[in-house]
N, CA and C atoms of all chains as a GROMACS GRO file, in nm:
protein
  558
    1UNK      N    1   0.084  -0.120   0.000
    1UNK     CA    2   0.000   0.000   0.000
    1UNK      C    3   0.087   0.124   0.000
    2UNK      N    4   0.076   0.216  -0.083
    2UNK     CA    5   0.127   0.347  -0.050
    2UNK      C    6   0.102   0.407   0.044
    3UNK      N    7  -0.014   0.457   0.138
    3UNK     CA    8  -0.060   0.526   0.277
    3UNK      C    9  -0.139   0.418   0.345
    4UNK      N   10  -0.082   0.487   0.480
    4UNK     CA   11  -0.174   0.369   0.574
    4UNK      C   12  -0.178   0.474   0.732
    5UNK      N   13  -0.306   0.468   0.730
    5UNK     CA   14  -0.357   0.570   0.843
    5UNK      C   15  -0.388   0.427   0.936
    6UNK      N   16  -0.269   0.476   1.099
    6UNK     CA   17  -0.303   0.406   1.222
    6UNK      C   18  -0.382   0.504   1.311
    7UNK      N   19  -0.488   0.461   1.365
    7UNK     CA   20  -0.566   0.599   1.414
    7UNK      C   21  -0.554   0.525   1.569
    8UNK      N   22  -0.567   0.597   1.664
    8UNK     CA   23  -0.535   0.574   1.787
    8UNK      C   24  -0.622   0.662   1.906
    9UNK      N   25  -0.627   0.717   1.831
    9UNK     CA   26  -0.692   0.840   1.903
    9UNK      C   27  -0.869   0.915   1.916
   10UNK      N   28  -0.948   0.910   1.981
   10UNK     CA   29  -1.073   0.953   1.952
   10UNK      C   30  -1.093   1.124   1.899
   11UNK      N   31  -0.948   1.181   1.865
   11UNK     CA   32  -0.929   1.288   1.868
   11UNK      C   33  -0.976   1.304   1.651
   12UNK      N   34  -0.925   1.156   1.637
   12UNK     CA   35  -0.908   1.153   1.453
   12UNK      C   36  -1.078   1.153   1.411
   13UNK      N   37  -1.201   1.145   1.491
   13UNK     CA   38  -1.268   1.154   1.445
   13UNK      C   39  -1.353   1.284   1.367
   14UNK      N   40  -1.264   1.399   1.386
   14UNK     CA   41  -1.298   1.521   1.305
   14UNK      C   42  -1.157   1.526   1.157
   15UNK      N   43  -1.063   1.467   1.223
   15UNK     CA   44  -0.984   1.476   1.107
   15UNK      C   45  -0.982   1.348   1.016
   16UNK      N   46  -1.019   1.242   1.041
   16UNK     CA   47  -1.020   1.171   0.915
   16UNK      C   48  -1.106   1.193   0.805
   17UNK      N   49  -1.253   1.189   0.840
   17UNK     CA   50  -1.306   1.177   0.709
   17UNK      C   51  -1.270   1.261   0.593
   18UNK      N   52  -1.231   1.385   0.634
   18UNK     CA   53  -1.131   1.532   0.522
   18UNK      C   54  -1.009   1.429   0.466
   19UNK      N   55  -0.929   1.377   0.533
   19UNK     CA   56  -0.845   1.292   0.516
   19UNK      C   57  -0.855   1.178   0.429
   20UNK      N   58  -0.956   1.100   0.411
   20UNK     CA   59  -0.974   0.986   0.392
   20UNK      C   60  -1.031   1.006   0.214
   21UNK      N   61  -1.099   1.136   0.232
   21UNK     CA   62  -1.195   1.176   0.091
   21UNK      C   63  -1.052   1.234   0.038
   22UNK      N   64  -0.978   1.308   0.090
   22UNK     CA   65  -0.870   1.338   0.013
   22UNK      C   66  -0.790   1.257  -0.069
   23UNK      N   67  -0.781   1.166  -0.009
   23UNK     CA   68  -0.711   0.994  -0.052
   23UNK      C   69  -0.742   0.938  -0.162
   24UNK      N   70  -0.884   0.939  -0.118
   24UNK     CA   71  -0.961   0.849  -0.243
   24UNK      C   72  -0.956   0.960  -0.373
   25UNK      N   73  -1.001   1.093  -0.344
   25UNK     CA   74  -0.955   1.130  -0.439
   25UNK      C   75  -0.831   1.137  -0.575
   26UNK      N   76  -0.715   1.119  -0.497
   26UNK     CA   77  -0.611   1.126  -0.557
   26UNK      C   78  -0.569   1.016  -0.600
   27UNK      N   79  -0.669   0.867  -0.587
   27UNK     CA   80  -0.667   0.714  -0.662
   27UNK      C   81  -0.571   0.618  -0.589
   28UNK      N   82  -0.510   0.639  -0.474
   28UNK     CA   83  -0.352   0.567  -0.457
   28UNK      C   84  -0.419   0.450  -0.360
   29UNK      N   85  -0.338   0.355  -0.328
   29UNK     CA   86  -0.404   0.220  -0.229
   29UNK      C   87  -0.374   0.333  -0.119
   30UNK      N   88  -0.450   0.272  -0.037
   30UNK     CA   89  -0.449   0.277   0.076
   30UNK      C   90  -0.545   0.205   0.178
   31UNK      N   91  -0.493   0.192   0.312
   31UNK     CA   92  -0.541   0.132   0.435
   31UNK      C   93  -0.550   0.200   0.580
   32UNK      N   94  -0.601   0.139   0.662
   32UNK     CA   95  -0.636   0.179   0.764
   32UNK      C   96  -0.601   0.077   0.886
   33UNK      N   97  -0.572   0.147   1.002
   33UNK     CA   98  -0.559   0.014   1.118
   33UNK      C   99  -0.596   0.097   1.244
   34UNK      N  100  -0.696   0.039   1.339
   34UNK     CA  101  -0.723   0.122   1.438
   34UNK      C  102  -0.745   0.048   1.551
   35UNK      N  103  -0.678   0.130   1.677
   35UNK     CA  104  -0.625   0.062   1.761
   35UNK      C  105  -0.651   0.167   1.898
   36UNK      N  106  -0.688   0.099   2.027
   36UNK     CA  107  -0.681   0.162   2.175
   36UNK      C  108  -0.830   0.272   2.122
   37UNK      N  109  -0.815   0.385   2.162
   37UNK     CA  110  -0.949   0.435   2.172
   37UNK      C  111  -0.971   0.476   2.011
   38UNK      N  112  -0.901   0.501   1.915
   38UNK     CA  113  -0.904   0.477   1.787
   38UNK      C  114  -1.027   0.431   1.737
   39UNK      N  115  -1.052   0.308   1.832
   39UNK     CA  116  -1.164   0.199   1.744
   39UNK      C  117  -1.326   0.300   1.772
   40UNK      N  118  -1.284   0.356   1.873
   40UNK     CA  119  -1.436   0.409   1.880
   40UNK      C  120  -1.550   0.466   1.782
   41UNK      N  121  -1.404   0.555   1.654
   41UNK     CA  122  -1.413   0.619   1.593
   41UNK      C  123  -1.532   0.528   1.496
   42UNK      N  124  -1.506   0.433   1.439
   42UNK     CA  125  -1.583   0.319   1.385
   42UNK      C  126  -1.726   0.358   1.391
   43UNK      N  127  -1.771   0.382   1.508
   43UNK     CA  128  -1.953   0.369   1.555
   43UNK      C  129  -1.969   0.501   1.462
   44UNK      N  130  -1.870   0.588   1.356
   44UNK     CA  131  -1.927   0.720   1.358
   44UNK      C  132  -1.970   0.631   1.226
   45UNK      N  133  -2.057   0.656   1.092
   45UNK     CA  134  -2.171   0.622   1.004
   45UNK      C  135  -2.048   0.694   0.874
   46UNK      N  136  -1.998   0.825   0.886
   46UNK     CA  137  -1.933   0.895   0.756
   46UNK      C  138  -1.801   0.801   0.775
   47UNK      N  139  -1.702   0.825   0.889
   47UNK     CA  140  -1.596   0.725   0.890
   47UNK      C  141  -1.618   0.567   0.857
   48UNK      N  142  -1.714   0.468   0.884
   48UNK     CA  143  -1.730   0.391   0.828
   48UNK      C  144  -1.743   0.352   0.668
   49UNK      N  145  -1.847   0.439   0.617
   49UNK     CA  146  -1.855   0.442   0.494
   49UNK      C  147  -1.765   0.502   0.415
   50UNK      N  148  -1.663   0.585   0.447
   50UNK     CA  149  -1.532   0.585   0.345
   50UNK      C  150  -1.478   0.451   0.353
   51UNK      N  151  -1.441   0.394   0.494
   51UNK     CA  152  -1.340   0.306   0.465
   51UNK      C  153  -1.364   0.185   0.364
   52UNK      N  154  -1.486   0.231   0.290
   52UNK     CA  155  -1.490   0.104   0.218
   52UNK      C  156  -1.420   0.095   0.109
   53UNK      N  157  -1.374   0.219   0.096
   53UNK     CA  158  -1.283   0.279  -0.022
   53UNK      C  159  -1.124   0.195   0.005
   54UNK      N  160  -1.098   0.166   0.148
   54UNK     CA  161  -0.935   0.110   0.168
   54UNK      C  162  -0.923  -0.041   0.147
   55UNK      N  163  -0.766  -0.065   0.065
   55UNK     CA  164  -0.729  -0.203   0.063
   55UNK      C  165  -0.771  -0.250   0.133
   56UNK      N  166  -0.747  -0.239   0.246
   56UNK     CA  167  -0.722  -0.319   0.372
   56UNK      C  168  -0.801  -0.200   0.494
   57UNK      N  169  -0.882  -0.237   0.563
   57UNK     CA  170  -0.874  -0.164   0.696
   57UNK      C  171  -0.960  -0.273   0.823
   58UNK      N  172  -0.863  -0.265   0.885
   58UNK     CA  173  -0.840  -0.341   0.976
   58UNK      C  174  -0.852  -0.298   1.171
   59UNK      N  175  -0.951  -0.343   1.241
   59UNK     CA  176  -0.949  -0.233   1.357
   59UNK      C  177  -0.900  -0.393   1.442
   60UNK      N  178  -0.852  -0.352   1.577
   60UNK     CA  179  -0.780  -0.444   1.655
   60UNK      C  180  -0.914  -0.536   1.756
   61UNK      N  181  -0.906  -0.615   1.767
   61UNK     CA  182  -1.030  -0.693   1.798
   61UNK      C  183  -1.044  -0.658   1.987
   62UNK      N  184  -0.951  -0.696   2.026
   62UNK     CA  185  -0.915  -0.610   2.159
   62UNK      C  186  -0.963  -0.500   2.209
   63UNK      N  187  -0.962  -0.405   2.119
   63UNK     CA  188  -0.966  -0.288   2.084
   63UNK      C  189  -1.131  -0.211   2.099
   64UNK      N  190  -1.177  -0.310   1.996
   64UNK     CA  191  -1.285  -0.265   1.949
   64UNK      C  192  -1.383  -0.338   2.053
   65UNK      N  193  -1.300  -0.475   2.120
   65UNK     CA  194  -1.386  -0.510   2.239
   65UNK      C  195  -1.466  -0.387   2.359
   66UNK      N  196  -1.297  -0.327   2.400
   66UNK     CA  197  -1.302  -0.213   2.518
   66UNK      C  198  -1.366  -0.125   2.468
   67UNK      N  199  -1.333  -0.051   2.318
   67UNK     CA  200  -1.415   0.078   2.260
   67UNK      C  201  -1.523   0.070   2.210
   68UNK      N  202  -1.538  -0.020   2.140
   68UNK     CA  203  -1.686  -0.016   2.075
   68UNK      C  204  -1.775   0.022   2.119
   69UNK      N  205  -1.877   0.023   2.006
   69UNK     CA  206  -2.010   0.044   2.088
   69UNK      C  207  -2.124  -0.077   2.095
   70UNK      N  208  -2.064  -0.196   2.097
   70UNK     CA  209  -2.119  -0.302   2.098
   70UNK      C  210  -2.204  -0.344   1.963
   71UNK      N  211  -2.210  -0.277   1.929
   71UNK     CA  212  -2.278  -0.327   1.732
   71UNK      C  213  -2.170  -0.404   1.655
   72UNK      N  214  -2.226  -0.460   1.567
   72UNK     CA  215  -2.158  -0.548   1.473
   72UNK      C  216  -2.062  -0.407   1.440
   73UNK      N  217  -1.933  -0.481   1.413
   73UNK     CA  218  -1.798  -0.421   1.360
   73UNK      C  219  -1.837  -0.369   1.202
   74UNK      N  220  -1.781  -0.229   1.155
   74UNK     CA  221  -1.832  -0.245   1.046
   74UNK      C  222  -1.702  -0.280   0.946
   75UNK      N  223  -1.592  -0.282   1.029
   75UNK     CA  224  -1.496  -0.366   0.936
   75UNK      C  225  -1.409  -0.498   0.984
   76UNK      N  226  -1.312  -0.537   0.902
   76UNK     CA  227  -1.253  -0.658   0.938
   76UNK      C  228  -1.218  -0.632   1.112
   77UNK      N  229  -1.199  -0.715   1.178
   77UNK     CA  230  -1.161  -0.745   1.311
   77UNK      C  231  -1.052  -0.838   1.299
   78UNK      N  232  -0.897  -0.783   1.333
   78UNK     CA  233  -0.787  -0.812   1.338
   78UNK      C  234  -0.714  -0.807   1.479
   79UNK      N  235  -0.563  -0.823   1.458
   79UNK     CA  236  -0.495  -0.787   1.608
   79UNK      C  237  -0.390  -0.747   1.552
   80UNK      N  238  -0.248  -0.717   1.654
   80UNK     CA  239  -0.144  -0.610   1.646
   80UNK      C  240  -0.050  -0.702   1.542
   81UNK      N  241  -0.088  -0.836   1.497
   81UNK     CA  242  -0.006  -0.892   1.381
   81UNK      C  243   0.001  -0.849   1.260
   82UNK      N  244  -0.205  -0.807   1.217
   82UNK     CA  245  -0.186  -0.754   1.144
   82UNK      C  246  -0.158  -0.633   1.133
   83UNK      N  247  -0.137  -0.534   1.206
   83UNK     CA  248  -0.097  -0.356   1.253
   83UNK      C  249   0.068  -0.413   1.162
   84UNK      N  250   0.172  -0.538   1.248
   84UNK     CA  251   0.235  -0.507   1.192
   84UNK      C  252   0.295  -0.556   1.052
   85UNK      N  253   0.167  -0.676   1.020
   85UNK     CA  254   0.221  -0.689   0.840
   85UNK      C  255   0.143  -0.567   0.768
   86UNK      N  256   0.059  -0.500   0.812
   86UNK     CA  257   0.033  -0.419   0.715
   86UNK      C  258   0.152  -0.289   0.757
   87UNK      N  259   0.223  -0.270   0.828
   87UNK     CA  260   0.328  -0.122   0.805
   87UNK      C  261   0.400  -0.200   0.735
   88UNK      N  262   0.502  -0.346   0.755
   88UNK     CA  263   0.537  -0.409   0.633
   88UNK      C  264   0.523  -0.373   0.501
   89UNK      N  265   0.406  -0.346   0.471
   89UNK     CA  266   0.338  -0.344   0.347
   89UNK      C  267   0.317  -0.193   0.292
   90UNK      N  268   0.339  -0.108   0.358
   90UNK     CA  269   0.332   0.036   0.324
   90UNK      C  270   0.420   0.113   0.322
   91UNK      N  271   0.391   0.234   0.178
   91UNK     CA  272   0.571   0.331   0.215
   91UNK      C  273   0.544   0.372   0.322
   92UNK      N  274   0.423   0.459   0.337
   92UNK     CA  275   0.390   0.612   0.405
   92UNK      C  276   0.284   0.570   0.547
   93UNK      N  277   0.337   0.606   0.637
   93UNK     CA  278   0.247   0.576   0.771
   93UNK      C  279   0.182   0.715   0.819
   94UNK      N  280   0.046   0.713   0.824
   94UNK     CA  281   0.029   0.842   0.917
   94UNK      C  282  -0.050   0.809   1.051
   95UNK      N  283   0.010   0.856   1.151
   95UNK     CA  284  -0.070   0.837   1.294
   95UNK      C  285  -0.145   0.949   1.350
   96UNK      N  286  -0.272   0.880   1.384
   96UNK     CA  287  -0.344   0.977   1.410
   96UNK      C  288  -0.395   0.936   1.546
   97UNK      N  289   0.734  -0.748   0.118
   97UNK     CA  290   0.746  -0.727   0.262
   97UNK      C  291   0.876  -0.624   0.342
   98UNK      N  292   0.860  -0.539   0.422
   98UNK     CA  293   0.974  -0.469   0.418
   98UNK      C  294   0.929  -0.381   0.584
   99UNK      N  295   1.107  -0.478   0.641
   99UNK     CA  296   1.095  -0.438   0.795
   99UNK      C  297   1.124  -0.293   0.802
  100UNK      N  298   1.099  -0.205   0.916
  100UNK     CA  299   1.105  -0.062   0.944
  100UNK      C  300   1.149  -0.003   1.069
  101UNK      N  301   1.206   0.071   1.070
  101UNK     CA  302   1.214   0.113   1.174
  101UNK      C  303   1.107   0.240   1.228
  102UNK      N  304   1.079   0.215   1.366
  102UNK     CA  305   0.970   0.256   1.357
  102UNK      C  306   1.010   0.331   1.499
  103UNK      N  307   0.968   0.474   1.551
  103UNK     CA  308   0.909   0.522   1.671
  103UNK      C  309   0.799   0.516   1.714
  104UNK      N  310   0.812   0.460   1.826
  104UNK     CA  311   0.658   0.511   1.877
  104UNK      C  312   0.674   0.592   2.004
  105UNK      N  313   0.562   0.671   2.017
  105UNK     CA  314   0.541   0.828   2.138
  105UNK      C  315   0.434   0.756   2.226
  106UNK      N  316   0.476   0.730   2.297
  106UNK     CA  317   0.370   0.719   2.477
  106UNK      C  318   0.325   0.818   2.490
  107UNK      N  319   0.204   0.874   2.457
  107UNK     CA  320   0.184   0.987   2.534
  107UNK      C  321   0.017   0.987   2.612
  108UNK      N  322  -0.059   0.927   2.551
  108UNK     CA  323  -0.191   0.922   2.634
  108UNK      C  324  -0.214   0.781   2.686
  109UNK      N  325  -0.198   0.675   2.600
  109UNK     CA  326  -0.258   0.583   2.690
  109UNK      C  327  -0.121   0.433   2.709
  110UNK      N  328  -0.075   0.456   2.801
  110UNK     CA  329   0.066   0.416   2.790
  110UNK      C  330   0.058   0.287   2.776
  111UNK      N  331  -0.053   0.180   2.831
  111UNK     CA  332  -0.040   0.043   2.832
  111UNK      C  333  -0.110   0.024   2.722
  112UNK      N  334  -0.180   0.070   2.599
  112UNK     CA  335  -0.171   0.079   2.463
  112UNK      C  336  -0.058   0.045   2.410
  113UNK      N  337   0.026   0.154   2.439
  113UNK     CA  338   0.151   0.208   2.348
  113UNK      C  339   0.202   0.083   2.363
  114UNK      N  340   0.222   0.015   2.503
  114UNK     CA  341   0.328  -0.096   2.495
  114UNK      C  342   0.272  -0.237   2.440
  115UNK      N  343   0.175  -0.247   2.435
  115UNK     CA  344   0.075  -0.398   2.404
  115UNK      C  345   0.157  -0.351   2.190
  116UNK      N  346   0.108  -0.199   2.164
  116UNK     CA  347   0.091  -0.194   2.054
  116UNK      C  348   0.273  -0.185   1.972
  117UNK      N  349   0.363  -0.174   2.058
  117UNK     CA  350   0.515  -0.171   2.057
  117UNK      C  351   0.542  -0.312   2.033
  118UNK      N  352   0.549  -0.390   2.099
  118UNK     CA  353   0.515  -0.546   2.150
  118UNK      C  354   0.493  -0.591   1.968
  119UNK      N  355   0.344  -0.550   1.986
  119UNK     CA  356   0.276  -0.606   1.842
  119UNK      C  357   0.326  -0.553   1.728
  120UNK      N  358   0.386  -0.481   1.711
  120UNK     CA  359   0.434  -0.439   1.569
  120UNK      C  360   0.568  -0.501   1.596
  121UNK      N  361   0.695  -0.574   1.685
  121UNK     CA  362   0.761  -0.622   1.661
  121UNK      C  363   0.772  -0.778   1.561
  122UNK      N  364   0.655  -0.851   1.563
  122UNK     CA  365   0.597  -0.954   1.495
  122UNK      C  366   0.645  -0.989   1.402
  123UNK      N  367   0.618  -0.851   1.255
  123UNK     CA  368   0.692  -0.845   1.122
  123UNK      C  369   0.838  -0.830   1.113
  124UNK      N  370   0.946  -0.814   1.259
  124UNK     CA  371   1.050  -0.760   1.254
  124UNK      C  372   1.122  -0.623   1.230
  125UNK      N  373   0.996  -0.565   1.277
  125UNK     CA  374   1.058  -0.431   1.263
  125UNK      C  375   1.102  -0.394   1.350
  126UNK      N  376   1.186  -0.273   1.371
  126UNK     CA  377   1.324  -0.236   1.521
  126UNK      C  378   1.203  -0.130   1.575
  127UNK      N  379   1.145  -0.091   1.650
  127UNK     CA  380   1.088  -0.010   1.768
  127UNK      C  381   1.141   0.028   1.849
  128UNK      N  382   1.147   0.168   1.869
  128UNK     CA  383   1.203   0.211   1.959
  128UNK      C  384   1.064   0.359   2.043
  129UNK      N  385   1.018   0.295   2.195
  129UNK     CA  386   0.945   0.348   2.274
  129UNK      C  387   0.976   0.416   2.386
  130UNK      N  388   0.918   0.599   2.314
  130UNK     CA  389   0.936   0.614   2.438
  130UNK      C  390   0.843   0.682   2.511
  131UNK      N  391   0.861   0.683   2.694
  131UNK     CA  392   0.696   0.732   2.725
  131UNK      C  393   0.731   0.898   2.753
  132UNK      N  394   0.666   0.936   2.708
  132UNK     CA  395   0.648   1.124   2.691
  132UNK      C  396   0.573   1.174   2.830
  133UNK      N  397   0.634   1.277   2.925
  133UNK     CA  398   0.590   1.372   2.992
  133UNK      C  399   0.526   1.316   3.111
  134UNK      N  400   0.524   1.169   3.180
  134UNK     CA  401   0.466   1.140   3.303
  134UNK      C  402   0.519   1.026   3.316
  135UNK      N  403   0.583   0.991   3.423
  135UNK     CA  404   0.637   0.862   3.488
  135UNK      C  405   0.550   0.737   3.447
  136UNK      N  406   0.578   0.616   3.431
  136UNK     CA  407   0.531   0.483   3.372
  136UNK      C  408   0.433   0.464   3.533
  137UNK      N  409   0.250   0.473   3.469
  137UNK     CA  410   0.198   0.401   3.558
  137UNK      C  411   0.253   0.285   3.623
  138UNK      N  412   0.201   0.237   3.783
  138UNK     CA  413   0.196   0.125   3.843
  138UNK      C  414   0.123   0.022   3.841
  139UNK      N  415   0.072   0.018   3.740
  139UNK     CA  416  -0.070  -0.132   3.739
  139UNK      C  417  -0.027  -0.215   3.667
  140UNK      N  418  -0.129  -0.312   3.754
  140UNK     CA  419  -0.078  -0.418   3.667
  140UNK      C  420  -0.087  -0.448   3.576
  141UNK      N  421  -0.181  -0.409   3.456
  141UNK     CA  422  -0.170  -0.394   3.340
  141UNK      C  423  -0.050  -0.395   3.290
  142UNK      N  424  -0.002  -0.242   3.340
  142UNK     CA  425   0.100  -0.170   3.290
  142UNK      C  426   0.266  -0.298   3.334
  143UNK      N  427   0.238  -0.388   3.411
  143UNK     CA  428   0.366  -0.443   3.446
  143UNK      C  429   0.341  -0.570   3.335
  144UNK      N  430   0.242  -0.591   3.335
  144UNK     CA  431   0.210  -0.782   3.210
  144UNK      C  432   0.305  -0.681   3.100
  145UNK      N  433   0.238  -0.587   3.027
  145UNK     CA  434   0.309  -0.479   2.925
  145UNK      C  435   0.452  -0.528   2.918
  146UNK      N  436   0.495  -0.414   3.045
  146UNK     CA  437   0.658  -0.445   3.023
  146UNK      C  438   0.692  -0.554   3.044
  147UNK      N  439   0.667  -0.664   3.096
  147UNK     CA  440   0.666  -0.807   3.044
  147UNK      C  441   0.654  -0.823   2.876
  148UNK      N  442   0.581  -0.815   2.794
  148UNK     CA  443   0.592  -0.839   2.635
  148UNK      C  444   0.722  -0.740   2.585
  149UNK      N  445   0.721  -0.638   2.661
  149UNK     CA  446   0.838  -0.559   2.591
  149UNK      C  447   0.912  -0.569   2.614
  150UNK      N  448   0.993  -0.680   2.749
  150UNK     CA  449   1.112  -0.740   2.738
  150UNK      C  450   1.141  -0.880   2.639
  151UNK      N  451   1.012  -0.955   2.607
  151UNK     CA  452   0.998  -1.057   2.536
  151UNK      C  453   1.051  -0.950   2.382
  152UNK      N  454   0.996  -0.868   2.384
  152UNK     CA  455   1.030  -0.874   2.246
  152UNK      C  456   1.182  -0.740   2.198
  153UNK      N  457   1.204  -0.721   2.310
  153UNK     CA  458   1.384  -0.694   2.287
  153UNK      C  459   1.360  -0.489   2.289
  154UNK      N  460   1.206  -0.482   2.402
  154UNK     CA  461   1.223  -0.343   2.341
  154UNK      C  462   1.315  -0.268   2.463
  155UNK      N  463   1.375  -0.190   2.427
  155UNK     CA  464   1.431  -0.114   2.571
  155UNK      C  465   1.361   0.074   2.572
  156UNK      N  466   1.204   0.054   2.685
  156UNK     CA  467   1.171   0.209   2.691
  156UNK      C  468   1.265   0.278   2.678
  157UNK      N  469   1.264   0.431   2.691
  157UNK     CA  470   1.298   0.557   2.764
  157UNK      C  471   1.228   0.661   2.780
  158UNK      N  472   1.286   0.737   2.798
  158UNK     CA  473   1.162   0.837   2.873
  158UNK      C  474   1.222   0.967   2.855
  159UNK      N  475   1.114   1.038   2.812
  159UNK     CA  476   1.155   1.229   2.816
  159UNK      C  477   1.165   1.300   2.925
  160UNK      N  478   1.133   1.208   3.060
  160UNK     CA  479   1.171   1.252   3.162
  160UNK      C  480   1.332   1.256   3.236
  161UNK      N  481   1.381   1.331   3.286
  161UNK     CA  482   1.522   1.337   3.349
  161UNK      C  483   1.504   1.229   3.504
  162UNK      N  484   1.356   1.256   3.544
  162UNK     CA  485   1.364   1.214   3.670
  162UNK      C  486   1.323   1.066   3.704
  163UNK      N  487   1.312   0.996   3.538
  163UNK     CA  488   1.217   0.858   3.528
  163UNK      C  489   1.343   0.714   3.550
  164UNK      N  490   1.249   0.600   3.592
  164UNK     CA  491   1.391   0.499   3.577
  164UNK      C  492   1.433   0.467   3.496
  165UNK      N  493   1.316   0.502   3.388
  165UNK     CA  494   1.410   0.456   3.235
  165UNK      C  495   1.517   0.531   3.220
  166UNK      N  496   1.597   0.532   3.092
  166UNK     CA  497   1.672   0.594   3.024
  166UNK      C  498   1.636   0.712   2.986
  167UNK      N  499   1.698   0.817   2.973
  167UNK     CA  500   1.651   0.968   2.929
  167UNK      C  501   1.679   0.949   2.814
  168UNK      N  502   1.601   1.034   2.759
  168UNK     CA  503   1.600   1.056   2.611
  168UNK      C  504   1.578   1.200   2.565
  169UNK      N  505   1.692   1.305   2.578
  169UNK     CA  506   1.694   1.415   2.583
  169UNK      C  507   1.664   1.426   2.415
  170UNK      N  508   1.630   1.601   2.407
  170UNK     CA  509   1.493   1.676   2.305
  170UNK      C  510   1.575   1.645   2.150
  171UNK      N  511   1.740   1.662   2.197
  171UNK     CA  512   1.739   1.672   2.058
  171UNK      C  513   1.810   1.509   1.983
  172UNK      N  514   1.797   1.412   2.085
  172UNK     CA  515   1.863   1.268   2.076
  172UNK      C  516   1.674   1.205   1.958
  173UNK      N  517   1.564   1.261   2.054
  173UNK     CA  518   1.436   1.238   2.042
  173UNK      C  519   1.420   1.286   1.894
  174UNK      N  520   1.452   1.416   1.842
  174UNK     CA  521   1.456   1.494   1.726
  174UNK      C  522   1.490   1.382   1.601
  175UNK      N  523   1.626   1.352   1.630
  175UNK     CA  524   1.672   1.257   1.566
  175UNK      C  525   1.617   1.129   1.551
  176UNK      N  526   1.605   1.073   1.643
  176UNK     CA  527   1.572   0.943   1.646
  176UNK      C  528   1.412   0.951   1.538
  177UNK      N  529   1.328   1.026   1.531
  177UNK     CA  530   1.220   1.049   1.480
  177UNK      C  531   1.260   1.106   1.325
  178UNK      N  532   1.363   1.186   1.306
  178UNK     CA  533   1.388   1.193   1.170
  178UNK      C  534   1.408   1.093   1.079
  179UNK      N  535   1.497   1.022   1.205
  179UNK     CA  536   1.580   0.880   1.124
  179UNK      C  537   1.467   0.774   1.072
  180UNK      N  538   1.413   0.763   1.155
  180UNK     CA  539   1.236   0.633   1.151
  180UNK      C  540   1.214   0.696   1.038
  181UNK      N  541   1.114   0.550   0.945
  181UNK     CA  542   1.014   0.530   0.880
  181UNK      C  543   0.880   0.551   0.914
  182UNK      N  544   0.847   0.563   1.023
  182UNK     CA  545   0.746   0.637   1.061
  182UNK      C  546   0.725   0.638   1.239
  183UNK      N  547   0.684   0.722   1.266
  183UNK     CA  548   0.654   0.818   1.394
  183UNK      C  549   0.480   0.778   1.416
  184UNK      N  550   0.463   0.649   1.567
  184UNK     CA  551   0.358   0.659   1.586
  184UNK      C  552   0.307   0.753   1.726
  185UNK      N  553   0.199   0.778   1.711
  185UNK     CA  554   0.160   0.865   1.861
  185UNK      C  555   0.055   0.795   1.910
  186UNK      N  556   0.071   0.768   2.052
  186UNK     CA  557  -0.054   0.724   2.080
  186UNK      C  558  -0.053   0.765   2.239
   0.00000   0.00000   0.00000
């Protein structure tokens, strides 16, 4: 993947979706991995529905246990193996 | 496939940072953690943690002067973050 947004933070939920539409705009792979309070971000309806746009996006199962909001996941459910084959797999990391 | 060197920043939720330090060693990438601006909680959480992060070869430090880790003064930190493939915060 060329970009890969690790979101971590409940802080990324005003800055991704600007982020994410920017992305898709400009055509390049990209992914997602979200992790610790990160996952919360998920329950938001606009952040979900971009990510359908990413290779890969992946939230930490752990994760999304403690943060969630108890609804079905709306994406894959992974752990920190895959956090680290997907930076493996990418030039550009951004943490959010 | 392609290992990295990677920083990661402790700064809000520290027994995150280390579960998530831990876990990105997996693919073989070099990590280097450090915890930012408040002494390493006492829980036990926080001790299983540094348990995986001796399993997996990490050695903290800390931006503190007064912490037991290792110091990691502003402009050693500067560097070390230029040098990485990427800079996580959490």
């Amino acid at each position: 993947m060329e970009l890969m947004y690790v979101v971590s933070s409940r802080d990324a939920r005003a800055l991704l979706p600007p982020l994410l539409r920017a992305t898709r705009r400009r055509g390049i792979e990209w992914g997602a991995f979200f992790t610790g309070e990160g996952a919360a971000i998920l329950g938001d309806a606009e952040c979900a529905a971009l990510l359908s746009g990413a290779a890969r996006a992946v939230v930490c199962e752990h994760s999304w246990q403690r943060h969630g909001d108890g609804e079905s996941c709306p994406i894959e459910l992974g752990s920190q193996t895959d956090h680290s084959a997907m930076i493996a797999r990418t030039y550009k990391v951004i943490s959010l | 496939m392609d290992t990295k060197t990677l920083v990661l920043l402790a700064r809000h939720d520290q027994t995150e940072a280390m579960r998530v330090a831990a876990g990105l060693t997996i693919f073989g990438h070099t990590v280097r953690l450090v915890f930012m601006g408040r002494e390493v909680e006492d829980t036990l959480e926080n001790r299983a943690q540094a348990d995986l992060l001796e399993l997996a070869e990490i050695e903290p430090r800390s931006t503190l002067q007064t912490s037991e880790l290792p110091y990691v003064p502003p402009a050693e930190l500067c560097a070390m973050c230029l040098s990485a493939d990427a800079v996580l915060n959490l």
